[in-house]
C-alpha positions as MATLAB code, in Angstrom:
seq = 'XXXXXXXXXXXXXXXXXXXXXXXXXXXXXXXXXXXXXXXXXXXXXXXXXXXXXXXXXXXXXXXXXXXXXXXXXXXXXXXXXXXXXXXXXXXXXXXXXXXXXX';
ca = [
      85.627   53.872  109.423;
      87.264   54.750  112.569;
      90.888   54.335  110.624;
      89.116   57.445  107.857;
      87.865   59.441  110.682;
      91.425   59.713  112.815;
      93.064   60.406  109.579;
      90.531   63.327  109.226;
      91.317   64.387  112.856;
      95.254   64.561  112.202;
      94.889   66.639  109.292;
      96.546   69.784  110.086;
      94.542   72.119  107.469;
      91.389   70.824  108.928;
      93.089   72.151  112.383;
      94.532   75.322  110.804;
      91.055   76.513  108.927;
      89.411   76.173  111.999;
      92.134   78.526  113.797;
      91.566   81.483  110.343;
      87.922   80.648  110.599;
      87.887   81.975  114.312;
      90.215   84.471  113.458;
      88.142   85.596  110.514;
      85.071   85.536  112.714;
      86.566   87.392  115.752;
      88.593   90.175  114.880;
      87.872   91.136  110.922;
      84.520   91.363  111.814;
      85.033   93.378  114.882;
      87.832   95.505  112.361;
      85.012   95.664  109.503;
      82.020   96.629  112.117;
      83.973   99.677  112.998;
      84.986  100.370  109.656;
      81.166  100.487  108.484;
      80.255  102.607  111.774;
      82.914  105.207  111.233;
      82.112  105.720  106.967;
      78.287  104.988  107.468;
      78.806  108.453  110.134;
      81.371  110.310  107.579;
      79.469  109.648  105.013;
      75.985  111.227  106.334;
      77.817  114.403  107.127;
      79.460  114.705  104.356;
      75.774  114.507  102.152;
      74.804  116.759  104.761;
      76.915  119.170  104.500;
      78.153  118.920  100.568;
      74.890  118.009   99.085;
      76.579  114.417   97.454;
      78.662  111.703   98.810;
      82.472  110.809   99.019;
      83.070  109.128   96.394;
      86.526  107.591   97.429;
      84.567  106.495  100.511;
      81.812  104.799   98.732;
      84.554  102.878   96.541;
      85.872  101.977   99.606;
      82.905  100.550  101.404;
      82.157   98.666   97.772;
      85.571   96.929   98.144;
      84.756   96.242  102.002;
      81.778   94.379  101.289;
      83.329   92.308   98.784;
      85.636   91.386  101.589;
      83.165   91.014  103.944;
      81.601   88.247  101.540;
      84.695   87.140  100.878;
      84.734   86.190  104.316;
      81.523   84.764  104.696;
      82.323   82.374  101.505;
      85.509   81.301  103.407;
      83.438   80.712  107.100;
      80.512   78.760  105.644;
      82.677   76.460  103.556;
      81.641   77.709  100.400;
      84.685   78.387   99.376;
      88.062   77.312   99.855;
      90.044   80.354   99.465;
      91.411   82.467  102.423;
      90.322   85.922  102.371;
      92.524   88.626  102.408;
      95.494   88.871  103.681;
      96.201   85.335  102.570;
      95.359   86.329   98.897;
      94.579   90.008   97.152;
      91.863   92.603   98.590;
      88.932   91.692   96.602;
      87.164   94.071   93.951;
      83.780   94.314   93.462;
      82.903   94.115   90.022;
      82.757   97.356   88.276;
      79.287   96.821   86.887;
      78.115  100.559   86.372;
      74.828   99.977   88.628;
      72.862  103.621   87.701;
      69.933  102.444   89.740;
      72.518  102.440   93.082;
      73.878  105.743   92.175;
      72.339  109.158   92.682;
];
Protein backbone atom coordinates (compact mmCIF):
# COMPACT_ATOMS: atom_id res chain seq x y z
CA UNK A 1 0.00 0.00 0.00
CA UNK A 2 2.60 2.38 0.97
CA UNK A 3 4.77 1.12 -2.32
CA UNK A 4 1.04 2.38 -4.54
CA UNK A 5 0.77 5.50 -2.61
CA UNK A 6 4.64 6.88 -3.21
CA UNK A 7 4.22 5.89 -6.74
CA UNK A 8 1.09 8.18 -6.73
CA UNK A 9 3.17 10.94 -5.00
CA UNK A 10 6.04 10.85 -7.78
CA UNK A 11 3.70 11.18 -10.49
CA UNK A 12 4.50 14.33 -12.13
CA UNK A 13 0.89 14.99 -13.81
CA UNK A 14 -0.61 14.53 -10.45
CA UNK A 15 2.05 17.45 -9.47
CA UNK A 16 1.52 19.44 -12.70
CA UNK A 17 -2.60 19.44 -12.55
CA UNK A 18 -2.37 20.66 -9.27
CA UNK A 19 0.03 23.65 -10.48
CA UNK A 20 -3.00 24.46 -13.82
CA UNK A 21 -5.62 23.79 -11.23
CA UNK A 22 -4.26 26.80 -9.08
CA UNK A 23 -3.51 28.58 -12.02
CA UNK A 24 -6.97 28.03 -13.41
CA UNK A 25 -8.42 29.01 -10.06
CA UNK A 26 -6.28 32.18 -9.48
CA UNK A 27 -5.87 34.19 -12.37
CA UNK A 28 -8.67 33.02 -15.19
CA UNK A 29 -11.06 33.58 -12.74
CA UNK A 30 -9.77 36.88 -11.64
CA UNK A 31 -9.32 37.51 -15.89
CA UNK A 32 -13.07 36.15 -16.40
CA UNK A 33 -14.56 38.23 -13.22
CA UNK A 34 -13.45 41.35 -14.92
CA UNK A 35 -14.44 40.30 -18.17
CA UNK A 36 -18.18 39.73 -16.89
CA UNK A 37 -17.98 43.19 -14.86
CA UNK A 38 -16.84 45.22 -17.81
CA UNK A 39 -19.71 43.51 -20.62
CA UNK A 40 -22.39 43.04 -17.79
CA UNK A 41 -21.72 47.39 -17.57
CA UNK A 42 -21.41 47.77 -21.61
CA UNK A 43 -24.01 45.86 -22.10
CA UNK A 44 -26.71 47.81 -19.81
CA UNK A 45 -25.78 51.00 -21.56
CA UNK A 46 -25.86 49.90 -24.60
CA UNK A 47 -29.89 48.54 -24.01
CA UNK A 48 -30.11 51.78 -22.49
CA UNK A 49 -29.23 53.78 -24.85
CA UNK A 50 -30.03 51.62 -28.27
CA UNK A 51 -33.16 50.01 -27.12
CA UNK A 52 -31.47 46.12 -27.80
CA UNK A 53 -28.28 44.51 -26.92
CA UNK A 54 -24.78 43.92 -28.58
CA UNK A 55 -25.05 41.16 -30.12
CA UNK A 56 -21.24 40.43 -30.73
CA UNK A 57 -21.04 40.99 -26.96
CA UNK A 58 -23.65 38.57 -25.99
CA UNK A 59 -21.87 35.87 -28.35
CA UNK A 60 -19.04 36.66 -26.54
CA UNK A 61 -20.18 36.26 -22.98
CA UNK A 62 -21.98 32.79 -24.41
CA UNK A 63 -18.47 31.55 -25.38
CA UNK A 64 -17.07 32.88 -21.87
CA UNK A 65 -19.30 30.84 -19.94
CA UNK A 66 -18.61 27.83 -21.79
CA UNK A 67 -15.08 28.49 -20.72
CA UNK A 68 -15.87 29.30 -17.47
CA UNK A 69 -17.48 25.67 -17.20
CA UNK A 70 -14.92 24.45 -18.98
CA UNK A 71 -12.94 25.35 -16.16
CA UNK A 72 -14.97 24.24 -13.49
CA UNK A 73 -15.13 20.59 -15.27
CA UNK A 74 -11.27 20.69 -15.28
CA UNK A 75 -11.01 21.99 -11.22
CA UNK A 76 -13.53 19.50 -9.82
CA UNK A 77 -12.07 16.51 -11.62
CA UNK A 78 -14.82 15.98 -13.80
CA UNK A 79 -13.01 16.12 -16.54
CA UNK A 80 -9.68 15.51 -17.68
CA UNK A 81 -9.16 17.99 -20.31
CA UNK A 82 -7.24 21.33 -19.81
CA UNK A 83 -9.20 24.27 -20.62
CA UNK A 84 -8.19 26.67 -22.94
CA UNK A 85 -5.21 27.59 -23.81
CA UNK A 86 -4.10 23.99 -23.59
CA UNK A 87 -6.86 22.99 -26.14
CA UNK A 88 -9.45 25.27 -28.43
CA UNK A 89 -11.78 28.18 -26.90
CA UNK A 90 -14.87 26.33 -26.29
CA UNK A 91 -18.32 27.01 -28.15
CA UNK A 92 -21.41 26.90 -26.67
CA UNK A 93 -23.73 24.98 -28.56
CA UNK A 94 -25.67 26.90 -31.04
CA UNK A 95 -29.04 25.67 -29.85
CA UNK A 96 -31.38 28.61 -31.05
CA UNK A 97 -32.81 29.17 -27.33
CA UNK A 98 -35.98 31.81 -28.35
CA UNK A 99 -37.05 31.75 -24.74
CA UNK A 100 -33.31 33.48 -23.81
CA UNK A 101 -33.62 35.91 -26.56
CA UNK A 102 -35.67 39.09 -26.70
Amino acid sequence: MTSELSIRMRSGQTWLRLALMIIYFFIAYTVVRLLVGISMLFQFVHQLVKGSRAERLYDFTADLNAFSYSVLQYLTFNSDERPFPFCDWPAPNNQDDSSSRY
